[in-house]
TIVEX-889166 format. One record per residue (C-alpha): y, z, x. Coordinates in Angstrom, 3 decimals. Layout:
    north       up     east
        Y        Z        X
...
//
This chain:
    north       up     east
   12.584    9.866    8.064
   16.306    8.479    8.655
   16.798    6.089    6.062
   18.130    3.164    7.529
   16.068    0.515    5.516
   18.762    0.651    2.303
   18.336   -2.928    1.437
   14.547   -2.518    0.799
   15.974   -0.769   -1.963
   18.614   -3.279   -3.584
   15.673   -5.980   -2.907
   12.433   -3.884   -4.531
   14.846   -3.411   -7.558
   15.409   -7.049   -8.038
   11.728   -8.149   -7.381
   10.817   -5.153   -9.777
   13.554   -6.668  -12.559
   12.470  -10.292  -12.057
    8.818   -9.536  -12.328
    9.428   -7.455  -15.460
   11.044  -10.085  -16.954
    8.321  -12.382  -16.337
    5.764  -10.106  -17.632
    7.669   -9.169  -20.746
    8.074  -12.911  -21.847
    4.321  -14.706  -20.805
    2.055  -11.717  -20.483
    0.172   -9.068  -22.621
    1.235   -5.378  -22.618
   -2.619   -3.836  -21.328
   -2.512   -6.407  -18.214
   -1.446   -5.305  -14.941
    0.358   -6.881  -12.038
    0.451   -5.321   -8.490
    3.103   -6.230   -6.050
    2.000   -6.523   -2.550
    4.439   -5.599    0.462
    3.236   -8.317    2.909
    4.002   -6.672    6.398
    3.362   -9.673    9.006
    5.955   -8.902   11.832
    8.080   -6.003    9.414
    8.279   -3.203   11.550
    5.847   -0.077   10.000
    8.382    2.134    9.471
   10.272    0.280    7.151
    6.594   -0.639    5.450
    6.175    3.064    5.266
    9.661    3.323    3.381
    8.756    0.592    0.914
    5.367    2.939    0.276
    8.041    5.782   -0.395
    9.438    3.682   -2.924
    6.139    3.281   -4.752
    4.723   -0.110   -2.947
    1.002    1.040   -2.792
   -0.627   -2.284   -1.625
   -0.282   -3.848    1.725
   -1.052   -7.421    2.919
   -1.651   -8.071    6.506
   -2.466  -11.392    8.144
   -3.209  -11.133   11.779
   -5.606   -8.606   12.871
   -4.500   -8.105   16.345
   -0.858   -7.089   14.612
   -2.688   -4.952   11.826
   -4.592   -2.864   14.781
   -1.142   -1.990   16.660
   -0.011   -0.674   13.152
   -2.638    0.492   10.764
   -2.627    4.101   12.649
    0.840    4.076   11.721
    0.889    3.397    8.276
    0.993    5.817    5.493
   -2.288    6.228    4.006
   -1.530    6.491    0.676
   -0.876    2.265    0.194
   -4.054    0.418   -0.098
   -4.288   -2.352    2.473
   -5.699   -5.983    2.120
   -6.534   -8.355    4.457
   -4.679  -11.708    3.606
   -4.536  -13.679    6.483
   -6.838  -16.729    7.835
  -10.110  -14.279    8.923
  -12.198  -15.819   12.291
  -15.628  -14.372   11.648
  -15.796  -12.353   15.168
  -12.764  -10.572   14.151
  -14.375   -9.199   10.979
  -15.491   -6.032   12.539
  -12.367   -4.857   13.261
  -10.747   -4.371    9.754
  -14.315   -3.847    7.791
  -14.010   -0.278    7.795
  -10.204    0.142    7.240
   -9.205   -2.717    3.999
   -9.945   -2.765    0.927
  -10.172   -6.386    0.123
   -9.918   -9.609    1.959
   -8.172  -12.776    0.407
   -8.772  -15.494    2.895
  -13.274  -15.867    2.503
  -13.267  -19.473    2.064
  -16.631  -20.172    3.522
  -20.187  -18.750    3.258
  -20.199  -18.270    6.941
  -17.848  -16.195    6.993
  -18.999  -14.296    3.699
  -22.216  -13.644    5.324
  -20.465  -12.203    8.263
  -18.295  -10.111    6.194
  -21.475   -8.990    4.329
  -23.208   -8.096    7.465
  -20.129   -6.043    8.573
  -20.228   -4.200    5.496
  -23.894   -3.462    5.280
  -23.666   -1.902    9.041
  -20.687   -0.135    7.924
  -22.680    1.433    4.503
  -19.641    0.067    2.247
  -19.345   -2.863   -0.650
  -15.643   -5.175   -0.034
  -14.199   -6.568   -2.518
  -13.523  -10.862   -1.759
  -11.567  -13.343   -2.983
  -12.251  -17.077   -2.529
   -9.418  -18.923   -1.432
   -8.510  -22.055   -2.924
   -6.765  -24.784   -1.407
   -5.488  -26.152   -4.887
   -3.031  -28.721   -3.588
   -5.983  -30.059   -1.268
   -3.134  -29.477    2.010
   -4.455  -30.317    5.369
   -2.340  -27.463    6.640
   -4.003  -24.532    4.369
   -7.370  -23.478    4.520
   -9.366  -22.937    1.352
  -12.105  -24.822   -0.504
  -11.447  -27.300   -2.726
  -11.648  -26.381   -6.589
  -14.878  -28.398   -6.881
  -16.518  -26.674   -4.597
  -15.573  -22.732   -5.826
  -18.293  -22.576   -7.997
  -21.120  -23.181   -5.375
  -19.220  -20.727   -2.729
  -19.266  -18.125   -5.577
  -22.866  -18.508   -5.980
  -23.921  -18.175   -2.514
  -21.479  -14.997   -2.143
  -22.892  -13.598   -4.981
  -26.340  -13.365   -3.406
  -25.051  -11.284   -0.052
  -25.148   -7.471    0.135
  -22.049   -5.915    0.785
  -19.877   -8.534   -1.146
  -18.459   -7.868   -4.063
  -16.583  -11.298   -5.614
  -13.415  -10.275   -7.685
  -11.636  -13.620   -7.981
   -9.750  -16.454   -6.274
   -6.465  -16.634   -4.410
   -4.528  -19.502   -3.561
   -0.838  -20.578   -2.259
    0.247  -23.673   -3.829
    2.306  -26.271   -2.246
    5.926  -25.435   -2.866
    6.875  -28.449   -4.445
    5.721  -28.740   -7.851
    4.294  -24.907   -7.529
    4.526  -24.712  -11.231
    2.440  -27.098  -11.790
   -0.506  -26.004   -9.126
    0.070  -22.627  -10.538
   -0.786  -23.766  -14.082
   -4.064  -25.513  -12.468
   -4.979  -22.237  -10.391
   -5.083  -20.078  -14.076
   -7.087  -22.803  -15.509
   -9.314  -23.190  -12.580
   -9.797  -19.304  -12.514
  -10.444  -18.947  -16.038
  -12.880  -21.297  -16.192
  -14.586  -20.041  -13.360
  -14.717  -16.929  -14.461
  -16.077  -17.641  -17.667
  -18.369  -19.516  -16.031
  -20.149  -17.683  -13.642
  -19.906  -14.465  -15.733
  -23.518  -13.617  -15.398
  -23.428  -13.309  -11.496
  -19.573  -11.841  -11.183
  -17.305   -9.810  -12.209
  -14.010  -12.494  -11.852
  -10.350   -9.902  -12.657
   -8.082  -10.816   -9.969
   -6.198  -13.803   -9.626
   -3.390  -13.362   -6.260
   -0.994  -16.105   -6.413
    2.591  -16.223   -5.904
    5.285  -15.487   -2.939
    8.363  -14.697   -2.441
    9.460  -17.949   -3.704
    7.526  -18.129   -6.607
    6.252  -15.001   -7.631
    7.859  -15.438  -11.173
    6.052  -18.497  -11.835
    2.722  -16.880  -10.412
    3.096  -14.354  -13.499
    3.663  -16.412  -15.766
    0.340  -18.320  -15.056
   -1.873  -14.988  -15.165
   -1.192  -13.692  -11.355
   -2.558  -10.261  -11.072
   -1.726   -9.495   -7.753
    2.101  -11.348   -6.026
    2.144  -11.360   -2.087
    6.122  -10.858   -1.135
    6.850  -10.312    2.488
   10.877  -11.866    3.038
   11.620  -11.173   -0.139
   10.727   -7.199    0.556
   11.745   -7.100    3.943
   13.845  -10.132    4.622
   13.605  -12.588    6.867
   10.746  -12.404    9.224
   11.336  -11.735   12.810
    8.605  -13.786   14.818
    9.553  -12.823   18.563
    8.513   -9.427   17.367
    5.079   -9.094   17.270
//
């Protein structure tokens, strides 16, 4: 492949060197953080020459997009579902991701569950959080993670591994801070039922702070791949 995607390079090296840092200074040497190349409107073959680069998890957020470029993609990066998920487009990315981000109702749990019983496969979830209660973002409110992992926790096919959120950006560092405690507590809390171990917070933007409060998993699209071109779609 011609390379003419060069400044995925310079860019991976600084997100790499920033997120080192962060790790080095707040975190303990046997955790892990991933980063995720999130591809909405990045053309695949430059996704396919961050994978070259070692970027082996994807985030995608519309499924119609995702379907026009999955065939394309290499194989070898896991893929994620990030993106707001309607419940009749579930059974077009059940058999092909890994996780989804974006359950934030038991309705659509119970669809995804259904999916993946038909399909003979577990999927990993996340419940997203809407931790700056934003009428723009979906999410459940922190009170009410704690009932939504309960009812999850009953379905076939579902496999809860932890929360995700994206804070407001103003004053991120402080809804970051409440998304570790909220997640900790959670987790400790509903032990007995799930396994809690992944924690996906922070963007482009904020992806150093998002380490620093116990992110497992940072979701960088422009700051991969630069600015996002939305007329191509």
């Amino acid at each position: 492949m011609e390379n003419n995607f060069s400044y995925i390079d310079e860019n991976l090296r600084i997100i790499r060197e920033r997120a080192g840092e962060a790790f080095a200074k707040y975190r303990a040497s046997e955790e892990k953080v991933r980063i995720m190349a999130v591809t909405k409107t990045v053309a695949p073959e430059a996704v396919n020459y961050a994978v070259s680069l070692g970027i082996d998890l994807l985030g995608e957020n519309r499924v119609q997009e995702y379907l026009s470029k999955k065939d394309i993609y290499d194989k070898s990066a896991e893929v994620h579902f990030i993106g707001s998920l309607q419940t009749n487009k579930v059974k077009y990315i059940i058999d092909s991701v890994s996780m989804i981000h974006s359950v934030d109702s038991l309705r659509l749990g119970e669809v995804i569950s259904r999916q993946a019983v038909s399909h003979g496969k577990t999927v990993d979830v996340l419940c997203e959080v809407n931790i700056g209660d934003e009428d723009s973002k979906g999410g459940v409110a922190p009170s009410e993670v704690g009932d939504l992992i309960e009812n999850l926790a009953q379905l076939d096919g579902i496999n809860v591994r932890g929360l995700m959120t994206i804070p407001p950006p103003s004053d991120s560092d402080v809804f970051l801070g409440r998304m570790k405690e909220l997640f900790d507590r959670t987790a400790q809390e509903k032990k007995s039922i799930v396994s809690m171990d992944i924690l996906s917070m922070g963007m482009t933007h904020d992806y150093a702070e998002a380490i620093k409060y116990g992110s497992h998993i940072v979701r960088i699209g422009t700051g991969l791949f630069g600015a996002r071109n939305y007329s191509n779609k």
